[in-house]
N, C-alpha and C positions, 0 to 999 in steps of 0.2 A: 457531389458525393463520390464520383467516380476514384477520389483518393483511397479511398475505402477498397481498392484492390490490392493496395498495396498492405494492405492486410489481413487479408481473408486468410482462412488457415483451411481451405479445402477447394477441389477441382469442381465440386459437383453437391446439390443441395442432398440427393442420395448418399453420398460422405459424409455430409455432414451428419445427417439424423440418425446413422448409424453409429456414428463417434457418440453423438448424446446418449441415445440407447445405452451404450457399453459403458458411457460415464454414469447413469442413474443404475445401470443393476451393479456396478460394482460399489457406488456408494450407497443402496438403497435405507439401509440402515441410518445411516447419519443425515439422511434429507430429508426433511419436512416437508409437507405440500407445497408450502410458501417459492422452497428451495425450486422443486418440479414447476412450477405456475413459472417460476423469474426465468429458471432454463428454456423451458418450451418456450416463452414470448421471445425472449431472444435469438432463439432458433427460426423463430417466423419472420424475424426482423431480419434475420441475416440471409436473405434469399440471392437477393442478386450480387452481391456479393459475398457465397457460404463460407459461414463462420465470424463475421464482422459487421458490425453494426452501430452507427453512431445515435445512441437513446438515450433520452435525461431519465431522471429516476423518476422525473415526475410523471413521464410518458407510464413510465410502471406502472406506479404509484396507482394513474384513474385507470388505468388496463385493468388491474387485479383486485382495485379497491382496499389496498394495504395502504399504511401510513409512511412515511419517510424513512423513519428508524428502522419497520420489519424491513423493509427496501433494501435499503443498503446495508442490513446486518443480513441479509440472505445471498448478496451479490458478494461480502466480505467473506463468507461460507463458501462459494463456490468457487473464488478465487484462492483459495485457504488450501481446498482439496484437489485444486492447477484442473478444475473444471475449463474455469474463465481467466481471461486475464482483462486488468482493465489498465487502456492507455491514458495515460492525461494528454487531456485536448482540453486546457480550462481556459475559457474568455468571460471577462464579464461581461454581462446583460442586462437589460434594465431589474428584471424581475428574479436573479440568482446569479448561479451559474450555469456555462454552457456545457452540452453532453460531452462525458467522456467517450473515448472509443470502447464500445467491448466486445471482445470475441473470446467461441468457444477452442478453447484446444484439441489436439487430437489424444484420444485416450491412448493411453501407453500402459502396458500389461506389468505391473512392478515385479510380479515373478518375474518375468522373462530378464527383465529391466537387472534385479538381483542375481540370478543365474551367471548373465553376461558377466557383468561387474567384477564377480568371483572369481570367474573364470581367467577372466584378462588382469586380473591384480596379483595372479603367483607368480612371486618371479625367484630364481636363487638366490638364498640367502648370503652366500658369497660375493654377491655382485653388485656394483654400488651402480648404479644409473647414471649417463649425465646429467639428468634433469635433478635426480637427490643432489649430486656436486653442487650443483649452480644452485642450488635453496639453500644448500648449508654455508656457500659463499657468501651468497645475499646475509644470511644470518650473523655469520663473523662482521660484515661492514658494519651492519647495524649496532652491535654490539660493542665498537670499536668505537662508535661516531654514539656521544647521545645525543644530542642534536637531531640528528636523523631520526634515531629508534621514536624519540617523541612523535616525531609528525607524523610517522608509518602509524604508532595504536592511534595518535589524535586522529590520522585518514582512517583508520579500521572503525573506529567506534563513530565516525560521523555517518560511514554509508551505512551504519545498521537503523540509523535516524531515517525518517522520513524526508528524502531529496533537499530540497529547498530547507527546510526549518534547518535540516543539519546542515548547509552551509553558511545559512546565517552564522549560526551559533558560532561555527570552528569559526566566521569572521571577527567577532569579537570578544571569544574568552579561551582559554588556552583548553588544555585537554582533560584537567581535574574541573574544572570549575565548568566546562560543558556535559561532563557526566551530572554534575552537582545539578545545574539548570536544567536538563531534562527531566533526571528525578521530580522535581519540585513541579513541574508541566505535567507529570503523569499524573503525583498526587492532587492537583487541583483538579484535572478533570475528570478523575477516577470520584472525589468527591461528590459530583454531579452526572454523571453519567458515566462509566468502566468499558462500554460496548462502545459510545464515541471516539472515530479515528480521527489523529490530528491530517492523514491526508485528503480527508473528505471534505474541510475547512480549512485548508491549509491557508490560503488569504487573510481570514481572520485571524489567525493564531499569530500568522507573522507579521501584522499589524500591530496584534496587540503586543508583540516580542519588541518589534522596532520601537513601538512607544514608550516601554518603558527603558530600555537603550539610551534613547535619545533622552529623555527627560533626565538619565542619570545626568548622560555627558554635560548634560546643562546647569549640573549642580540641585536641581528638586528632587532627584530622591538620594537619601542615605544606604539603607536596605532595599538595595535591589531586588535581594531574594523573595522578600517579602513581597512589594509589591508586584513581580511581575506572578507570583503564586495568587493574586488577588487578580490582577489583569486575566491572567490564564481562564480562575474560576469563572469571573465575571461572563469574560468570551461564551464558557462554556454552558451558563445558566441560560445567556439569551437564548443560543443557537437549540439550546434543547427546550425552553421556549415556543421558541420559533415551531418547533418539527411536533411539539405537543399540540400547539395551536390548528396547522395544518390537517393534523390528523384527527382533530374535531370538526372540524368543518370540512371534511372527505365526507364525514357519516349524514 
């Protein structure tokens, strides 16, 4: 466990629970108990080295007696309001998957944060920067080259995708038609659950992506789109399933 200092975000566990403190009254509003219960355990998790913590959700899960779903949709919340950050550390295991890293961030006063900002972004309106030169440069190449301009928004709209899923995709369909495949990925699992993140399954999702992939290039499917919007659903029926099941037999 001692890798875990290479990630702690505080010198001292008194840093630490002082950071949490000023993260729960300035979000006090927007956190539910649930939110407070997942903060504070993690906070007692992250002692020996404060602010970092390697815990499955299941460790949560019998800690608080919450189901799977409140779990990670209250870890999704704090990582939303840059409470948390969570690192992927996934291996598989016989019985899931293994714990992600999570640690608490250091709170950061967003007035101050805005004051700054404001301060340091007037500049003469006369006066061109070199950093603006060299963006407006970059923008004539592109513009010049389409070729290029493709791959720059194909690379822009992949890393707005969840890591992995968005390089699959940018590997086998160009830049219109991986906008079009993710569309069709939200709406199956929005279908079945809207609060389900594809990074929290990410394994599955890109199983069930590669299968239908491969079964085109094989010539069995016609309607890709189609099916992989069934693939997708299907994934998404088990897995919520699965987290319904669990959370019947927690009680």
């Amino acid at each position: 466990m001692y890798y875990l200092s290479e990630y702690q975000t505080f010198t001292s566990v008194k840093e630490m629970d002082k950071h949490v403190q000023q993260h729960t009254n300035a979000h006090y509003h927007e956190l539910i108990q649930t939110d407070r219960d997942v903060l504070s355990l993690l906070s007692r998790y992250s002692c020996k080295f404060p602010g970092a913590a390697h815990l499955k959700v299941e460790t949560i899960m019998k800690a608080l007696s919450k189901s799977d779903v409140t779990i990670r949709r209250a870890i999704r919340k704090l990582a939303k309001l840059h409470i948390i950050e969570k690192i992927s550390f996934i291996r598989r295991v016989s019985k899931g998957y293994g714990a992600n890293i999570l640690r608490i961030l250091p709170f950061e006063d967003k007035s101050t944060m805005i004051t700054r900002s404001s301060t340091e972004s007037v500049t003469p309106v006369s006066v061109q920067s070199p950093e603006i030169e060299k963006q407006t440069s970059l923008s004539n190449n592109l513009i010049q080259d389409t070729y290029d301009t493709e791959d720059a928004i194909k690379e822009g709209l992949i890393t707005k995708l969840p890591e992995r899923i968005g390089r699959i995709l940018g590997a086998f369909f160009d830049m219109n038609t991986v906008y079009k495949v993710y569309g069709i990925m939200l709406r199956a699992k929005a279908k079945i659950d809207r609060t389900m993140m594809f990074e929290e399954y990410e394994e599955d999702y890109i199983s069930a992506i590669l299968s239908v992939v491969n079964a085109y290039k094989r010539g069995r499917v016609k309607n890709i789109f189609g099916v992989l919007y069934a693939a997708i659903l299907s994934a998404t029926k088990r897995l919520y399933v699965t987290a319904l099941f669990n959370d019947a037999m927690d009680r």
